[in-house]
Legacy VTK file of the C-alpha trace (Angstrom):
# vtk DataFile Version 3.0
C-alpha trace
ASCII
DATASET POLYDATA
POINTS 95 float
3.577 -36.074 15.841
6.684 -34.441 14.755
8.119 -31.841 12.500
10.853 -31.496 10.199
12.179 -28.382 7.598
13.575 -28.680 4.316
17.202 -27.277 3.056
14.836 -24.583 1.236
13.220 -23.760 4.440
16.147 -23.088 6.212
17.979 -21.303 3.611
14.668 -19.194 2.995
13.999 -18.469 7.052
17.893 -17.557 7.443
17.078 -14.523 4.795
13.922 -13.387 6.992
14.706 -9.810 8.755
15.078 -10.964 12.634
11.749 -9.452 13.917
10.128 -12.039 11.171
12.072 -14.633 12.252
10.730 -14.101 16.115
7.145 -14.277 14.950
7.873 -16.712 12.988
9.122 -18.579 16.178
6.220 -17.648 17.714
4.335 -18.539 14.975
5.781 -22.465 15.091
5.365 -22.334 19.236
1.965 -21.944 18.488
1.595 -24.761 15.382
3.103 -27.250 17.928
0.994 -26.554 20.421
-2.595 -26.880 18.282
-1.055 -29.058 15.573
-4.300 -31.671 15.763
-5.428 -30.889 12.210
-7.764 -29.137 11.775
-8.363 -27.047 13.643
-4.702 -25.179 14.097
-4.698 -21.914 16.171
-7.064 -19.736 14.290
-4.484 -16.818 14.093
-2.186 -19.033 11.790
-5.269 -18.752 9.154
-4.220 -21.873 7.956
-5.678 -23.556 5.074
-4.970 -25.986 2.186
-3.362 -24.081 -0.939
-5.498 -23.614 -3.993
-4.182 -25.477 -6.556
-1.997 -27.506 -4.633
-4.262 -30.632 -2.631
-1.129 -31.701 -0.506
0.508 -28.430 0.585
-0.665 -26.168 3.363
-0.288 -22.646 4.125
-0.239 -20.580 6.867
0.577 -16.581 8.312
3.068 -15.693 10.198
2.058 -11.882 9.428
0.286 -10.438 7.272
2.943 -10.252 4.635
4.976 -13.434 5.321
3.359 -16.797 5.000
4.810 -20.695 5.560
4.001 -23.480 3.580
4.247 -26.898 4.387
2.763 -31.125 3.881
1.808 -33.833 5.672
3.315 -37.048 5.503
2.644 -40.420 7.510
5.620 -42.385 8.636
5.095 -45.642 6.983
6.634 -47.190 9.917
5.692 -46.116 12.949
2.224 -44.090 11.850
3.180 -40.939 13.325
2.069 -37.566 10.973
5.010 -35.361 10.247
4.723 -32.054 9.451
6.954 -31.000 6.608
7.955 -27.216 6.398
8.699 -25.974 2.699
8.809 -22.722 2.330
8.517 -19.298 4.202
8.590 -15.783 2.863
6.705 -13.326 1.323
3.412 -14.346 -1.031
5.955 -14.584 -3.871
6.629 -18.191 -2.501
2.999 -19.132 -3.609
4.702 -19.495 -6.802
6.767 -22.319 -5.753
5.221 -23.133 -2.546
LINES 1 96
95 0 1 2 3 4 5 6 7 8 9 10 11 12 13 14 15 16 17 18 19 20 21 22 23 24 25 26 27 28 29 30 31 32 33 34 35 36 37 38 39 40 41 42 43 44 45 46 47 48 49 50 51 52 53 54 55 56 57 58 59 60 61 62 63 64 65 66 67 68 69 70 71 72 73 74 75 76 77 78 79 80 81 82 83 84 85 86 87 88 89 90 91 92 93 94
């Protein structure tokens, strides 16, 4: 299993205010460690997006969320967890 961030991600995590960005740490400490899907650690709430079959989303407080998909490497077989987006709700827009 690994994980990997987009440019967006980054560029959208490096605009958090810093106690965000430590839950958000947290948050991803805490993915790792339960990221057999499903179930993930029930206080991620994480679910699929509605609307959206292939992207995920999950709470990193009440107000900021994370989005992210699953991919298979074709190669080896290992799931990869792709991180999109993280903000506010507004990124359910454009998750």
């Amino acid at each position: 299993m690994r994980f990997r961030a987009t440019e967006p991600f980054w560029k959208a995590y490096a605009k958090l205010p810093q106690r965000v960005k430590e839950r958000a740490r947290r948050a991803f400490q805490l993915f790792r460690e339960g990221a057999e899907y499903p179930p993930f650690h029930p206080s991620l709430r994480i679910r699929k997006m509605q609307g959206h079959p292939t992207i995920w989303e999950g709470h990193v407080t009440r107000e900021y969320v994370f989005t992210f998909h699953i991919e298979q490497d074709p190669d080896a077989g290992e799931t990869i967890f792709v991180f999109r987006s993280i903000g506010t709700h507004e990124i359910y827009r454009s998750p």
